[in-house]
DRENTOR-14156 format. One record per residue (C-alpha): x, y, z; residue in three letters; residue number from 1. Coordinates in nm, 2 decimals. Example, Ala and Ser with C-alpha at 12.3 -4.5 7.8 and 13.67 -1.06 7.14 Angstrom:
BEGIN
ATOM      X      Y      Z   r   k
ATOM   1.23  -0.45   0.78 Ala   1
ATOM   1.37  -0.11   0.71 Ser   2
This chain:
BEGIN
ATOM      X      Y      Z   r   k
ATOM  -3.08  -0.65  -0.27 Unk   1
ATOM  -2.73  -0.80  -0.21 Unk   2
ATOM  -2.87  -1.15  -0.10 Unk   3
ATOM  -3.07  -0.98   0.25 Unk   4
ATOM  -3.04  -0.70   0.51 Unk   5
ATOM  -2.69  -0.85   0.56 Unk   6
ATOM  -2.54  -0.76   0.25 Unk   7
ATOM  -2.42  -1.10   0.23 Unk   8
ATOM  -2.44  -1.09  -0.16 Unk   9
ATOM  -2.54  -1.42  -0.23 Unk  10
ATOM  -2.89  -1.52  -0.34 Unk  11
ATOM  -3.04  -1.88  -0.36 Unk  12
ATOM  -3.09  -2.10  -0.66 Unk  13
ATOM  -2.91  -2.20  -0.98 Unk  14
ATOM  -2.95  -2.07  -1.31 Unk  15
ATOM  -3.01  -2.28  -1.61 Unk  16
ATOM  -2.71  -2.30  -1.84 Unk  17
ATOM  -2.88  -2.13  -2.11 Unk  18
ATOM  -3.10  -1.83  -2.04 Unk  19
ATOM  -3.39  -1.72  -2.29 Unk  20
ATOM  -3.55  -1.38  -2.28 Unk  21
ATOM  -3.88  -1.44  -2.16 Unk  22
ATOM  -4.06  -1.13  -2.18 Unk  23
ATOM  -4.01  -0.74  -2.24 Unk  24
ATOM  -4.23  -0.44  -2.06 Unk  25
ATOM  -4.18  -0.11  -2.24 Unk  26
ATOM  -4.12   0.13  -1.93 Unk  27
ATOM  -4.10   0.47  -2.10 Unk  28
ATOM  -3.73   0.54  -1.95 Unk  29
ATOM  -3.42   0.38  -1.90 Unk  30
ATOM  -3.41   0.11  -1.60 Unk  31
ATOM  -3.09   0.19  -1.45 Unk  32
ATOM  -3.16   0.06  -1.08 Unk  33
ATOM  -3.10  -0.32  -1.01 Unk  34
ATOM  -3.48  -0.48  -1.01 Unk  35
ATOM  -3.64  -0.63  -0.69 Unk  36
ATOM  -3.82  -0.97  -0.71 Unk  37
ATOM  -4.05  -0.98  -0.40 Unk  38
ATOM  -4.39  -1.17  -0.31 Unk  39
ATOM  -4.41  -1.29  -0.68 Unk  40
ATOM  -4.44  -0.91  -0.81 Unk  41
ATOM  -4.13  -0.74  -0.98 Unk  42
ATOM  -4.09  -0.35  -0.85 Unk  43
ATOM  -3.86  -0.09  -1.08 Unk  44
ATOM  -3.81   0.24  -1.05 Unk  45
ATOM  -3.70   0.42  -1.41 Unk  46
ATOM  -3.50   0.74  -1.50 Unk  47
ATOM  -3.85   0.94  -1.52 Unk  48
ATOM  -3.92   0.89  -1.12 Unk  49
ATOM  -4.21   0.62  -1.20 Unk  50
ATOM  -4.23   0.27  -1.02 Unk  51
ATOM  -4.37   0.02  -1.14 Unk  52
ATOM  -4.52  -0.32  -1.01 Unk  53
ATOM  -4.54  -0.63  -1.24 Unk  54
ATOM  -4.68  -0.98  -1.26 Unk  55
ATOM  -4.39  -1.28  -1.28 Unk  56
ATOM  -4.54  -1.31  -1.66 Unk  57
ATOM  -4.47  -0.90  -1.75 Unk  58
ATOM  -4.82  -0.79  -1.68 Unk  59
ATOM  -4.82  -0.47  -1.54 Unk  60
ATOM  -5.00  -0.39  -1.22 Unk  61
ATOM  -4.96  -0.05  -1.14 Unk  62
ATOM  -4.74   0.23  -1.19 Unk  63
ATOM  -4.67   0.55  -0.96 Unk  64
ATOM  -4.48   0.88  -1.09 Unk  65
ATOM  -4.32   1.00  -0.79 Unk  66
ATOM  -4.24   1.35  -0.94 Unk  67
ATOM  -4.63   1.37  -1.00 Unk  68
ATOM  -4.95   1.51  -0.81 Unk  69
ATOM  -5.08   1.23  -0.63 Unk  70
ATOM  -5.40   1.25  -0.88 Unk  71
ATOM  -5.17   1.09  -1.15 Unk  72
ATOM  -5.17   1.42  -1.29 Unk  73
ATOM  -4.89   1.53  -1.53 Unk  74
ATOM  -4.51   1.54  -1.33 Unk  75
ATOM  -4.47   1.86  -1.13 Unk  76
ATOM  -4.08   1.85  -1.08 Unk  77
ATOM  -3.81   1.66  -1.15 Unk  78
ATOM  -3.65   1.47  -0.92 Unk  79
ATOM  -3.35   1.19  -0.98 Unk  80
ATOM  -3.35   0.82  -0.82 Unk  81
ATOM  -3.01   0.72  -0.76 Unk  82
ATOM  -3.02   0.42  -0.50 Unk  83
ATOM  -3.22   0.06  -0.58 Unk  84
ATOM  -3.54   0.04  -0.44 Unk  85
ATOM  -3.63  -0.19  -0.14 Unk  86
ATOM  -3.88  -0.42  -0.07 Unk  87
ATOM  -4.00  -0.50   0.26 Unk  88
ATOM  -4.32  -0.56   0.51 Unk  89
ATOM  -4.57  -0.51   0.14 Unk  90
ATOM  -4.36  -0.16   0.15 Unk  91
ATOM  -4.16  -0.05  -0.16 Unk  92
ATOM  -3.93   0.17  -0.05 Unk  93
ATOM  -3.78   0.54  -0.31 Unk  94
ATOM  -3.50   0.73  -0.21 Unk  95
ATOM  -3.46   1.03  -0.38 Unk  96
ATOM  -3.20   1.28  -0.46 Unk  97
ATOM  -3.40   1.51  -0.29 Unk  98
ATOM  -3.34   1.31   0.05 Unk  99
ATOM  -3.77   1.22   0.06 Unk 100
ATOM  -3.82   0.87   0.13 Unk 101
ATOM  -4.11   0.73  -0.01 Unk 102
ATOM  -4.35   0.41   0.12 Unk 103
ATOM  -4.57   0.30  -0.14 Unk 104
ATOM  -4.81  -0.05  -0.08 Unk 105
ATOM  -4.69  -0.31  -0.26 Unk 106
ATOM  -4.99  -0.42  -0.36 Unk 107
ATOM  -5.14  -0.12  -0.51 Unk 108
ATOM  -4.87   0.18  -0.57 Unk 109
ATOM  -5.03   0.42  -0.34 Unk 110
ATOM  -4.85   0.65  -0.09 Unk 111
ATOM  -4.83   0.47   0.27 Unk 112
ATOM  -4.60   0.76   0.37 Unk 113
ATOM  -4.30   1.03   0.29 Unk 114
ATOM  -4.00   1.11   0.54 Unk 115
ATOM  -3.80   1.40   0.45 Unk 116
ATOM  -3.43   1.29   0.56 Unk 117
ATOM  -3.28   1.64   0.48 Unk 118
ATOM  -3.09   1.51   0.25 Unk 119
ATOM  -2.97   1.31  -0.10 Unk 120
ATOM  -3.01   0.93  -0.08 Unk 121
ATOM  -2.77   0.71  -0.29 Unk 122
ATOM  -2.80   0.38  -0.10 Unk 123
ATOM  -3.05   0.14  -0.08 Unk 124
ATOM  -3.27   0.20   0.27 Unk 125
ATOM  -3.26  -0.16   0.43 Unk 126
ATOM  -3.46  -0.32   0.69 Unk 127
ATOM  -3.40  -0.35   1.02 Unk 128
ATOM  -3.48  -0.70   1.09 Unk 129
ATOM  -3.77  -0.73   1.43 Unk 130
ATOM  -3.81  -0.40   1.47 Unk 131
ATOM  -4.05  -0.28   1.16 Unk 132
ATOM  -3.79  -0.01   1.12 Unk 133
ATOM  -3.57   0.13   0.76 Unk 134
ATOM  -3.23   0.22   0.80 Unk 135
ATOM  -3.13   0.52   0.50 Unk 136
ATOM  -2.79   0.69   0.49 Unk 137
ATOM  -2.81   1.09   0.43 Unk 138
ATOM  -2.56   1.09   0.13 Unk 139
ATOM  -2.43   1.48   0.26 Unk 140
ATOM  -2.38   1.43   0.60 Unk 141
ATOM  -2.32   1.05   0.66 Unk 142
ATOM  -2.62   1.02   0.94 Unk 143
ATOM  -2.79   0.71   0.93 Unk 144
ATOM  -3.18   0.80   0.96 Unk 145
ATOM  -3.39   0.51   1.11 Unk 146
ATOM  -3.75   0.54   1.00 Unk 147
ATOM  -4.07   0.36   1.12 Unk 148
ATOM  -4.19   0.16   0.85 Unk 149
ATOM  -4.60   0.18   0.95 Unk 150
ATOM  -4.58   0.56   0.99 Unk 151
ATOM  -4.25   0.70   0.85 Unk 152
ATOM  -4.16   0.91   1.17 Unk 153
ATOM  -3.79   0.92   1.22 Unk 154
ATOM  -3.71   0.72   1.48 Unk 155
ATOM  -3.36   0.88   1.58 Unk 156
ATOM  -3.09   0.96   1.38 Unk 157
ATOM  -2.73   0.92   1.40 Unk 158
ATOM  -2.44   1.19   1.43 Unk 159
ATOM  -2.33   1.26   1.08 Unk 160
ATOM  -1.98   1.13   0.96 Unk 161
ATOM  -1.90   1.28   0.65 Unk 162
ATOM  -2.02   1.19   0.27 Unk 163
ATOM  -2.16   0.83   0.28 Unk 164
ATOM  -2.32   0.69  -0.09 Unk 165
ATOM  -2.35   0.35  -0.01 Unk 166
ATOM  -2.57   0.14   0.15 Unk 167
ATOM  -2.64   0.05   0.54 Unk 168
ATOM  -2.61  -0.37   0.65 Unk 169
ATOM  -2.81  -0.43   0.92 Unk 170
ATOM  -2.86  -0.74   1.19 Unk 171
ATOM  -2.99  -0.74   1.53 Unk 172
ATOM  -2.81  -0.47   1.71 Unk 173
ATOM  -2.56  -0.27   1.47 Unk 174
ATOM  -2.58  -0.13   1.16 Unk 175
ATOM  -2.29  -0.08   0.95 Unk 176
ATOM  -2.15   0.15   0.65 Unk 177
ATOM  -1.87   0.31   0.51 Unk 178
ATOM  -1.82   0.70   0.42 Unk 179
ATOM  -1.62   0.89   0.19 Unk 180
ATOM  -1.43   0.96   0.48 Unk 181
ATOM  -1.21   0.62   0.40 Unk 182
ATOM  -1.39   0.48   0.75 Unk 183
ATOM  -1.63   0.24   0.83 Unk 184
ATOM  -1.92   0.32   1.11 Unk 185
ATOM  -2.10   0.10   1.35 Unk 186
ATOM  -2.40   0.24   1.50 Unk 187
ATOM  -2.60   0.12   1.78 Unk 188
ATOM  -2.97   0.05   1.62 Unk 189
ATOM  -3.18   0.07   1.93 Unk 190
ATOM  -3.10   0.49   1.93 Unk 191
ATOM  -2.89   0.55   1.67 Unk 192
ATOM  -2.54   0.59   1.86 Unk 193
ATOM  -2.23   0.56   1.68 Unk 194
């Protein structure tokens, strides 16, 4: 997402002068979060809560309702995804509106974890590179919430700012983001001081 944990925004390759549609998955609801491309598997997430993994050649490998019993029963609330997913150590990575955080195994769709961040998420959680950590923004409050990405315990948590809806960058050290607060925030990422 946005070329790395940087943010830098840039991505590598070229792109053929003339694309062609190569394929088409129906998904049962509108796709409205950017893709993610990662270990030769696509991952989406759709209006409906559900995540699916495919195949580079559209061949679906699993799919996992988020709003639904984890018996793949029928959904038992309605919950809203409003930030990309994220990709990252064979995790895919859900915020939710609901501010849960969900881990799910890339390889299968099942439930490596939840973390409960008290609050909406509207950025993408991002990956705190060498220390198997996630970095998600509280969308309410403006606390950055670092999360352990083998268990999902909160790590520590930063003061709140005010309303942040964007996304954390991350590099060895700091992690940075804006708020609606019209500031930007560094925050120490070995305890979450700002």
């Amino acid at each position: 997402y946005h070329g790395g944990h940087a943010l830098t925004g840039v991505a590598s390759g070229d792109f053929s002068a003339g694309l062609t549609v190569l394929w088409r998955i129906p998904t049962g609801a509108p796709v409205r979060q950017s893709p993610v491309v990662s270990g030769g598997r696509i991952f989406i997430v759709t209006a409906r809560s559900e995540v699916l993994a495919c195949d580079l050649g559209g061949e679906v490998l699993w799919r996992h309702n988020l709003a639904g019993a984890e018996t793949g029963a029928a959904p038992s609330r309605r919950i809203y995804v409003e930030a990309p997913i994220a990709v990252f150590e064979n995790k895919v990575l859900v915020g939710d509106d609901e501010g849960m955080v969900v881990a799910l195994h890339a390889d299968s769709g099942e439930v490596a974890w939840r973390a409960d961040i008290d609050g909406p998420v509207r950025g993408t959680p991002n990956f705190l590179p060498g220390a198997a950590s996630a970095l998600v923004l509280n969308q309410d409050t403006g606390a950055l919430v670092c999360i352990d990405t083998e268990s999902g315990a909160e790590r520590w948590r930063s003061a709140g700012v005010d309303r942040a809806d964007g996304s954390p960058a991350a590099s060895e050290g700091v992690s940075v983001f804006g708020s609606c607060a019209s500031a930007l925030h560094l925050v120490d990422t070995a305890d979450g001081a700002l």
